[in-house]
C-alpha positions in Angstrom: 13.3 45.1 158.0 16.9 45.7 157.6 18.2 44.1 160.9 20.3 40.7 161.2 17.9 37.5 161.5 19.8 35.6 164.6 21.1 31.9 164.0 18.3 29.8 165.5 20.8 27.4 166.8 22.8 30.0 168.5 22.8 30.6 172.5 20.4 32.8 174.0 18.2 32.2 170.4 15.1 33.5 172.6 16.2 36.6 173.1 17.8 37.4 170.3 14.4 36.6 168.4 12.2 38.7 170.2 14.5 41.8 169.8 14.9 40.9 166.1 10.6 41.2 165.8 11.1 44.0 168.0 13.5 46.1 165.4 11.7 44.8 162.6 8.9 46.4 163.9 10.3 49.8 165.4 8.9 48.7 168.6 10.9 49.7 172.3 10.6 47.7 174.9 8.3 50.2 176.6 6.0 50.4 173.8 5.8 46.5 173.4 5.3 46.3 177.4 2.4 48.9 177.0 0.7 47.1 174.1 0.8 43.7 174.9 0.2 44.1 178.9 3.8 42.8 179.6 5.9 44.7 182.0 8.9 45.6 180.7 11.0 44.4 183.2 10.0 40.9 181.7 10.7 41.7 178.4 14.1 42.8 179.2 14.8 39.6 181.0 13.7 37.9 178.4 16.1 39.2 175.6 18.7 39.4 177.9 18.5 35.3 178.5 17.4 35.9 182.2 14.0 34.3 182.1 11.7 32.4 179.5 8.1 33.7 179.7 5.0 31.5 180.0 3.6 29.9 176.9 0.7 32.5 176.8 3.1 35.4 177.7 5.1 34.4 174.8 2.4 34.4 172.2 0.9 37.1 173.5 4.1 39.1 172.7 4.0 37.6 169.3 0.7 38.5 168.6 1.7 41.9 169.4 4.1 42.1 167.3 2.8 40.6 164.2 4.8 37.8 163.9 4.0 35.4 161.2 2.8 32.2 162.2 6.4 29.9 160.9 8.3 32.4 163.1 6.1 31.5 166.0 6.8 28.2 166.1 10.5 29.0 166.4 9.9 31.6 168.9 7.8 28.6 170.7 10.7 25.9 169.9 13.2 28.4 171.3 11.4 28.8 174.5 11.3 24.9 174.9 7.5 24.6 173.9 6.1 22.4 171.1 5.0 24.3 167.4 1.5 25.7 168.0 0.8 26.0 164.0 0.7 23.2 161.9 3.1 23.6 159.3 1.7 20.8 156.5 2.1 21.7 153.0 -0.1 23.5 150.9 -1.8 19.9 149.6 -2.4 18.5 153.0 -5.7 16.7 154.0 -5.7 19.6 156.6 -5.8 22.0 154.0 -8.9 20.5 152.2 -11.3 23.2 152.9 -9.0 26.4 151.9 -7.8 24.2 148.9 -11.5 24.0 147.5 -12.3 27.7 148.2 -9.1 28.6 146.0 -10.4 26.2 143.5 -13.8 27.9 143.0 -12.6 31.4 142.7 -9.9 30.6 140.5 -12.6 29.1 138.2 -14.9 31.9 138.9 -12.3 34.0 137.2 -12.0 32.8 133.9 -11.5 33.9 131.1 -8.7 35.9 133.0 -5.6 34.4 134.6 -5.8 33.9 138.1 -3.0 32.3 139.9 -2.1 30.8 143.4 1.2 30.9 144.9 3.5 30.5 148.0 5.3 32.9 150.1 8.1 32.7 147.2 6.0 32.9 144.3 6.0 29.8 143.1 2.8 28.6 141.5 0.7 26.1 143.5 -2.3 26.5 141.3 -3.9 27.9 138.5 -7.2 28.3 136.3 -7.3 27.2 133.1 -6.9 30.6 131.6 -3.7 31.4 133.0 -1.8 28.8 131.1 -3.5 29.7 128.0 -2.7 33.2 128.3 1.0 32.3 128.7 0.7 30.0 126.0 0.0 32.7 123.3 3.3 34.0 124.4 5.8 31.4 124.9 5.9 27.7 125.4 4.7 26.6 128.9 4.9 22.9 128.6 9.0 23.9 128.0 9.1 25.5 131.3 9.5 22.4 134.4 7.6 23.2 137.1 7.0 24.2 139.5 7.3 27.1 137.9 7.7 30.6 139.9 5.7 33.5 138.4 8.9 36.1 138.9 11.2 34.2 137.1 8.8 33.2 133.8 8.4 37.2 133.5 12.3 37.6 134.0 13.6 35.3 132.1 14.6 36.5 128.4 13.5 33.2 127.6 10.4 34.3 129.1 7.9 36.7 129.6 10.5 39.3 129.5 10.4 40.7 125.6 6.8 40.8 125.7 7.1 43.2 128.9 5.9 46.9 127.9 7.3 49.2 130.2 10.0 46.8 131.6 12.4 49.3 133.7 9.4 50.8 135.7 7.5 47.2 135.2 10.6 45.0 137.0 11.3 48.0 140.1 7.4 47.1 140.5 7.9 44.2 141.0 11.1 43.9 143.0 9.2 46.4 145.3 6.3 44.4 145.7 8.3 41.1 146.9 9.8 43.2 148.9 6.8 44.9 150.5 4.6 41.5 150.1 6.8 39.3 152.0 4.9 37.3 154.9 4.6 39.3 158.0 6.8 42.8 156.2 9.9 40.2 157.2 12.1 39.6 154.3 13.4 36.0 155.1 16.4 34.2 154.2 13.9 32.6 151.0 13.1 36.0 150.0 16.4 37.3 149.9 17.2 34.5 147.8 14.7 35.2 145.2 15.6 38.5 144.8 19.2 37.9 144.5 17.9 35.3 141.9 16.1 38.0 140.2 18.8 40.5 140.2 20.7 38.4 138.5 18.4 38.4 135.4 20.3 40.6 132.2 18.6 44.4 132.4 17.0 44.3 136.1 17.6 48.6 137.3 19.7 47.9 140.5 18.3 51.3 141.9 14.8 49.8 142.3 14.3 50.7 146.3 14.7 54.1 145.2 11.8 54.0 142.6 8.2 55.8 143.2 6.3 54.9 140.1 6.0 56.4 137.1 7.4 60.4 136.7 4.3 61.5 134.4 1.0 61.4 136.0 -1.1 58.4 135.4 -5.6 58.4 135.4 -4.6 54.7 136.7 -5.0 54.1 140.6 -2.5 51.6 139.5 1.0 50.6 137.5 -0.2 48.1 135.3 1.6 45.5 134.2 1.6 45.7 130.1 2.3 42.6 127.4 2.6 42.9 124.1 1.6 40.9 121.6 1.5 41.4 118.0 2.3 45.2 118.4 -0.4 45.6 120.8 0.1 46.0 124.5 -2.2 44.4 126.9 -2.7 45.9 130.0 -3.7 43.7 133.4 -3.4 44.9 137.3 -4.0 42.6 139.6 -5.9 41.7 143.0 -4.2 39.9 145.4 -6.2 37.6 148.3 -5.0 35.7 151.4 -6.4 33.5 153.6 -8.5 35.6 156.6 -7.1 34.6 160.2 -4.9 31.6 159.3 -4.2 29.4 161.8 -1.8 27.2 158.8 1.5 28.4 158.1 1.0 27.5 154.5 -2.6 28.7 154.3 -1.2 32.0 155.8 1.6 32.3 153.1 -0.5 31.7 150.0 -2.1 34.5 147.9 -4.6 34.1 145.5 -3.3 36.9 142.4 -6.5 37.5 140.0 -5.2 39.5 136.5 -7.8 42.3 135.1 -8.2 44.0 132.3 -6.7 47.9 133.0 -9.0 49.2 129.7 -12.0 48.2 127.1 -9.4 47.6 125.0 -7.5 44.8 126.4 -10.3 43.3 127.9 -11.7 42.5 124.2 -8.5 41.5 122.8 -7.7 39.1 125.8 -10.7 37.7 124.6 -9.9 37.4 121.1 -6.9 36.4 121.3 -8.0 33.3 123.8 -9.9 32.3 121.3 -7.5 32.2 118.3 -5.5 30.8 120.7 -7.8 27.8 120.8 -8.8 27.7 117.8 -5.1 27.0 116.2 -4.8 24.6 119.0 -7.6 22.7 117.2 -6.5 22.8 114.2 -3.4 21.9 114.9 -4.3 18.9 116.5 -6.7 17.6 113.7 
């Protein structure tokens, strides 16, 4: 994950793709020649510029190597063959069917937040709860959208005071953007967002070096904790994608669904939900 992306303009972009995917991956040639049924004389003349491989041969090699749907279209482009994966946005007709499955589990889920976001965490969709749950926190109308779920908990102006737990909390997170990204790749997007994120007041720059908490935990889990009132909430959360994508955006959406970690947050989320509402009422009569 730590080698150089090439330029996908550059000379020779073909081959310098494929051995990028091929480091990312910790694959040899020999071992990509013996799992995808290529010899490796091909796949060296392939990287080396020498000869572009059938259209089939090339996705095969993809395939083999995991490589996320956007990236085979520019390994296809590269090679002088049309995109094979549409890459519509999230909203597209196209996208009708997936769009209307999120829809009913995020509504199965209430009264707990459940979110839906791209590759970059930014929200695409929500529940009702979710907003209301922020809402009880800070102001969500102030924040424009679209709003990205890293940033609101980042932000001082955010999330952030209400985070219990907040140096083991934000190496958590870092980690998991890190570990999350589409395909183990970290693209040029991701790298952006945590730059973005890094730049945040109070973010531990030693987070690749963290391994959860030092005490031992009865939680299979870190939970992420907010406090409200004195009290800390605790939530973990459940992440979904889309089974055998064939849409670059239904590929890099995840569905996140927030939990209760204990008894006791569970019936104070549900208190405070409803307080919440209630002054929401009364403040509007």
């Amino acid at each position: 994950m730590n080698a150089s992306r090439p330029d996908p303009k550059a000379p020779g972009e073909l081959g310098e793709l494929l051995r990028y995917w091929r480091d990312v991956r910790g694959v040899s040639q020999l071992d990509l020649s013996l799992d995808a049924g290529v010899s490796q004389r091909q796949i060296s003349f392939i990287e080396s510029g020498r000869s572009v491989p059938g259209r089939d041969t090339l996705l095969t090699l993809a395939q083999t190597l995991d490589v996320p749907l956007r990236e085979r279209n520019a390994l296809l482009l590269a090679s002088g063959y049309a995109p094979m994966y549409s890459e519509a946005p999230w909203d597209a007709q196209e996208m009708h069917s997936v769009i209307r499955a999120l829809e009913r589990v995020v509504r199965q889920h209430e009264p707990f937040p459940a979110i839906v976001m791209d590759r970059h965490w930014n929200v695409l969709m929500t529940n009702d709860a979710a907003p209301r749950f922020f809402n009880c926190f800070i102001d969500m109308a102030a924040r424009k959208s679209p709003r990205n779920m890293l940033h609101m908990i980042f932000d001082p102006q955010g999330m952030r005071p209400f985070v219990a737990d907040w140096d083991t909390i934000s190496r958590s997170l870092l980690q998991r953007v890190y570990r999350e990204s589409v395909g183990h790749a970290v693209d040029a997007g991701t790298r952006q967002l945590l730059d973005e994120l890094l730049a945040w007041p109070d973010v531990p720059r030693d987070w690749k070096a963290h391994h959860g908490p030092a005490s031992a935990s009865t939680m299979p889990v870190i939970p992420i904790g907010f406090i409200h009132e004195g009290v800390v909430l605790r939530y973990f959360s459940m992440v979904t994608t889309v089974g055998a994508p064939q849409n670059v955006s239904a590929q890099e959406m995840r569905l996140e669904c927030m939990f209760p970690a204990d008894d006791e947050t569970e019936a104070r989320h549900l208190q405070l939900l409803a307080e919440h509402a209630k002054s929401r009422k009364v403040t509007a009569s």
